[in-house]
N, C-alpha and C positions, 0 to 999 in steps of 0.2 A: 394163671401164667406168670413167669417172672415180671414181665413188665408193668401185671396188675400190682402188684409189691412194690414195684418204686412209685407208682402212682399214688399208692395208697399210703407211703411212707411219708409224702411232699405232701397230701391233704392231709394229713395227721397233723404239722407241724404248722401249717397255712391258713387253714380255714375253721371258721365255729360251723359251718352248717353243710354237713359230710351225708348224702342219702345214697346209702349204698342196695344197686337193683342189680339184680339177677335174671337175663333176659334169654328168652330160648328154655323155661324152665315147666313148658307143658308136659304133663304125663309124672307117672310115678317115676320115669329112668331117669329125671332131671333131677332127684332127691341129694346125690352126691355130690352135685356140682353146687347144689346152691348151700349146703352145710360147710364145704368149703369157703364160703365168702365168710363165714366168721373169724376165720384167721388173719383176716386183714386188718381185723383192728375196727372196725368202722361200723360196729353193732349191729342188729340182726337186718339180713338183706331182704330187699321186697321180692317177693317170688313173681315176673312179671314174663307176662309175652305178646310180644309185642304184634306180632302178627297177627293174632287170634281177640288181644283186645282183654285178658286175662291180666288182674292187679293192677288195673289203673283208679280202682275206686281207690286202692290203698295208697298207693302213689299219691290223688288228689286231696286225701286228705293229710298228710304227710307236708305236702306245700301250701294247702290252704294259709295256713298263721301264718307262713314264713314269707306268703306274697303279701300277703296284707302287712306285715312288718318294712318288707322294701319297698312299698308301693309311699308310707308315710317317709320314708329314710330320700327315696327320691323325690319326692314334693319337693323335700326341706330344700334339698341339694340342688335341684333341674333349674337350669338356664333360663333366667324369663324371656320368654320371647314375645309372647303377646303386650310388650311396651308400649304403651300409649307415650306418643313423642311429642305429642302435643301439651303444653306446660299450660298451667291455669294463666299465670303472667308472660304475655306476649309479648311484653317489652323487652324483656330478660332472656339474654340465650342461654341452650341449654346447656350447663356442663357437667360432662360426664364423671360420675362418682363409681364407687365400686357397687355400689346397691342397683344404680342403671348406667352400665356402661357405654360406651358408644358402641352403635351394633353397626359388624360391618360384614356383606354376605358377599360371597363369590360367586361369580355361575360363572357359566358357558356352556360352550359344547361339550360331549367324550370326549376324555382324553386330550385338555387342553391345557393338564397338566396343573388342577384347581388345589387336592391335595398336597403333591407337591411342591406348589408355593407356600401353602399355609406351616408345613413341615417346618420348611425352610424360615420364618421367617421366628417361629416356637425356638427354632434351633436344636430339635427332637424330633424322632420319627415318631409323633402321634400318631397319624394317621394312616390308613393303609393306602399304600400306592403301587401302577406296578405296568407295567408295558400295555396290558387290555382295558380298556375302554369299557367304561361302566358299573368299575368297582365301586365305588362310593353311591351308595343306595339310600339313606338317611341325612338328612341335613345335621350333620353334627358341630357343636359349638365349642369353642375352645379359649378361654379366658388369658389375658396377659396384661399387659403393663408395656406403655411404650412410652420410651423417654424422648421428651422434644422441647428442647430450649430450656434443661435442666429442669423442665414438671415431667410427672411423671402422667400418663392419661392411660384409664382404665378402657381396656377396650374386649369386646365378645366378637368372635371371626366364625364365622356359619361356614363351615364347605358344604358344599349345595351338591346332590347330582348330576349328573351333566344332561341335559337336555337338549334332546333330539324335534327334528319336524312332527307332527302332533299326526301323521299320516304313518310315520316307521313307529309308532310307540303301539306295540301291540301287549304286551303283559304286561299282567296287571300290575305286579309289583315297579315294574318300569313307571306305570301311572303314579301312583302313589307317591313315589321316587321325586318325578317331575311336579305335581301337586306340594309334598312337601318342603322343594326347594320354592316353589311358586309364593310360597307362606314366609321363608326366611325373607324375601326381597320384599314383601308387601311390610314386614316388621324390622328392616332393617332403616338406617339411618342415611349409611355411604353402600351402594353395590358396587364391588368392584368388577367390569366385563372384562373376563378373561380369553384371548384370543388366541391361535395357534400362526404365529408369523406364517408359517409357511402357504398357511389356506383363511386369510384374514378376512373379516366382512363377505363372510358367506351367510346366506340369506337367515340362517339361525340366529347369527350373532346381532343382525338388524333386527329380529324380532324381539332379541332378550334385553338389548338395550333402548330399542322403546317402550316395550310393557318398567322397565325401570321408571323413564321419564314420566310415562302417562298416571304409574303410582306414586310421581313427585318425589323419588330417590333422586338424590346428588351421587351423580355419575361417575367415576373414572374407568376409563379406558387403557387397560393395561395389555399388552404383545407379550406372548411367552417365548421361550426358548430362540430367544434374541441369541444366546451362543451360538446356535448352526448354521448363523447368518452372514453368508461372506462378504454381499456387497450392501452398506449396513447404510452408510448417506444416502444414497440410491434406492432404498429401502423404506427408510425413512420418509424419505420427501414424497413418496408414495401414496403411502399411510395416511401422513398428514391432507395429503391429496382427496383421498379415498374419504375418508372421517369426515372431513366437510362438507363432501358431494353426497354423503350416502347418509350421514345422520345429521341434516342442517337443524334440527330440533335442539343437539345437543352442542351447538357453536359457542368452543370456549372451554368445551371440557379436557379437563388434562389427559395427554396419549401419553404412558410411559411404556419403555421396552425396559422388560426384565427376562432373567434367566433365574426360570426356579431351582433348576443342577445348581448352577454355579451362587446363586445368591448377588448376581448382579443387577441396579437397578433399585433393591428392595428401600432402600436410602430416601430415595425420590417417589416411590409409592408411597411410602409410608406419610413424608410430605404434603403429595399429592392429596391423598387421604384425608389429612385434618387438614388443609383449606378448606377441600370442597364442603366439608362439617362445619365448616367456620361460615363460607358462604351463604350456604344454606340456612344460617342460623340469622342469618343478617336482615338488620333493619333500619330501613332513612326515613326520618321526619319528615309530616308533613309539611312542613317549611319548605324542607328542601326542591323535594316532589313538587310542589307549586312552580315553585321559581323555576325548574327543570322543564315542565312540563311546558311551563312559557316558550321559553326559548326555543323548544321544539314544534310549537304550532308559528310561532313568527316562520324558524326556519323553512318548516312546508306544513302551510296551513291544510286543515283539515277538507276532502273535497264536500261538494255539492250534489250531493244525488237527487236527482229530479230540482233542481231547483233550491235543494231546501238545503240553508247554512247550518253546519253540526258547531255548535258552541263547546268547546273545553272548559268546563268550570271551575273542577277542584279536583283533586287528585289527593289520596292516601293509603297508604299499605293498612293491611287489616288481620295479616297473619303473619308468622313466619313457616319454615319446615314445610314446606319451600315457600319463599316469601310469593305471597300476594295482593295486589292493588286492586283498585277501586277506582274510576272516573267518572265521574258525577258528567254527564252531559246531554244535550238533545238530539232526540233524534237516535238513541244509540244502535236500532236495529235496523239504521244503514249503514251504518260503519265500515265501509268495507274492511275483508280479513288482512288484505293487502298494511292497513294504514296502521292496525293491531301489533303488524309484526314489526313494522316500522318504533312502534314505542318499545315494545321488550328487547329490540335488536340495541334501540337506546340505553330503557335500564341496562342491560350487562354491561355494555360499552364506558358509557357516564358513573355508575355505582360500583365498578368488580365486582360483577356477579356473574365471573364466564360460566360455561356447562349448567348452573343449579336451574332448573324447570322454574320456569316465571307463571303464575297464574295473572291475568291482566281480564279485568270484568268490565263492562262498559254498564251506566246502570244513568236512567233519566231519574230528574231531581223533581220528587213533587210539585206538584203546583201549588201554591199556598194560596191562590187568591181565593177568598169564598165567593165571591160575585160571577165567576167563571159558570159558565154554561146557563147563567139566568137569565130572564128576559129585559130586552129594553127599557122597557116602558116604565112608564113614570106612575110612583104609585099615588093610588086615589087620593089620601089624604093630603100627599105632597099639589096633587095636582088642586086641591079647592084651595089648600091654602096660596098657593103663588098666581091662582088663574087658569082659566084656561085656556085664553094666547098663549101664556107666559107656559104652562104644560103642552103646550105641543110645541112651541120654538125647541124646549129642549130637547 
């Protein structure tokens, strides 16, 4: 047909690996249509049919080399994702290079408009996007450079598929879909939860952003299509409302309103973004944490359960990504959960550490005495020598 000719004109000029198949080509009557394809330019055509399951050996051997060639070409090339973010020196944050970028994954719901922020922010129609809900089936990654306080910081952005109740996800490909965005936020650095203003903190959005915190991702919390929003203070003071009362886990994390159309907001996300990286990366002295740590048992001392005084000993951070502490005390498996949240409510507050997941471990301090659990009594040789008044006074 003529339109095979322009096709076959543009792969001439475009491509080194041109297999040209001939399909519907059962029986002898199909002899003239497939000696036809030699005038296309594109060397001799496979005689194939597809229906019946004829010339697919020839086909597979045809692409065998040529997968195995793109299979080594995409190694070289493919976005690491499996990042270990944890660095050998814990004292040192990490900063992002072009070799490990800082990874930062999107989720939400369908159609909450994930593509088209990441579009938007490329300042390119990479990605595909489009009025129905569920286009984006693959967690695809997208590499840039984003300028902040004149450095420039390498960063990797995952659009994720959108991710429905685990109850509506019936095919399979849907699975898989929501399985491999489940992969991008367990290897990402920053998730960013993407909201739809109109229908916000719908029981989805609580799921996606706690499975975030509980994989110890530094959080932010972004609102889309803030343009279709009329009464926006009003709106706002909502949100902030909502946010605190429904994700109290994530108290401190930044809510921005952006419009992925219009590109407004993107300014203060992006912001948003590398604190929360920054946060997250963050570590205070044990110095400090002691003297902190004081002032907060003076201010409300630790309770009494059954009786028995909980000692605060010593206090130290022992990780970052997301930072976590250590308190040396007695008694720790009374602690109530209550008094727990009391200290982490403090670190963010005392440290700047809003939004980033606090790990806080309550851990008792050996006993070093050896004489612990021994018997009283006075041994034999102590007792001939000193007496034996003198061994049982003592």
């Amino acid at each position: 047909m003529p339109a095979d000719e322009v096709f076959a004109d543009i792969l001439r000029k475009k491509n080194a690996h041109v297999i040209l198949a001939a399909n519907k080509a059962e029986g002898k009557a199909a002899d003239a249509g497939v000696l036809e394809g030699f005038s296309l330019g594109l060397g001799e055509p496979i005689r194939l049919s597809a229906e019946h399951g004829e010339g697919l050996g020839d086909l597979y051997d045809i692409l065998m080399p040529l997968a195995d060639e793109f299979e080594e070409r995409a190694a070289a090339d493919a976005p690491e994702t499996d990042v270990d973010v944890e660095d050998e020196d814990e004292d040192a944050p990490r900063v992002p290079t072009r070799a490990k970028p800082l990874q930062i994954a999107v989720v939400g719901r369908p159609n909450a408009g994930k593509s088209t922020l990441i579009n938007k922010i490329l300042g390119e129609d990479r990605l595909l996007t489009g009025p129905e809900a569920g286009i984006t089936r693959d967690a695809i990654s997208v590499q840039m450079d984003w300028v902040s306080h004149d450095a420039s910081v390498p960063v990797r952005i995952f659009d994720t598929a959108g991710m429905r109740k685990r109850a509506k996800v019936q095919e399979k490909l849907e699975k898989l879909s929501v399985s491999d965005g489940l992969r991008a936020v367990k290897f990402a650095e920053v998730v960013v939860v993407l909201l739809d203003v109109e229908i916000p903190f719908e029981q989805q959005d609580l799921r996606i952003a706690d499975l975030a915190e509980r994989e110890g991702r530094a959080v932010v919390v972004a609102v889309n299509k803030w343009d279709v929003e009329d009464e926006k203070q009003a709106k706002l003071k909502e949100l902030k409302e909502q946010f605190e009362r429904l994700l109290p886990q994530l108290r401190g994390a930044p809510l921005i309103t952006v419009s992925a159309k219009t590109g407004r907001g993107l300014d203060r996300l992006q912001e948003a973004i590398l604190k929360a990286h920054d946060v997250w990366n963050r570590r205070v002295t044990t110095a400090q944490l002691n003297r902190w740590l004081l002032g907060m048992t003076e201010a409300h001392p630790p309770p009494a359960p059954q009786g028995r005084r909980i000692k605060m000993r010593y206090m130290t951070q022992v990780k970052t990504r997301p930072p976590g502490f250590v308190v040396m005390c007695s008694h720790p498996d009374l602690l109530p959960a209550s008094y727990a949240r009391y200290l982490v409510n403090g670190l963010r507050l005392d440290f700047d550490m809003p939004g980033t997941p606090i790990r806080l471990h309550f851990r008792s301090q050996a006993d070093k005495n050896p004489y612990k659990n021994k018997t009283k009594s006075t041994p034999s040789r102590l007792r001939k020598h000193l007496g034996k008044g003198r061994a049982d006074e003592k």
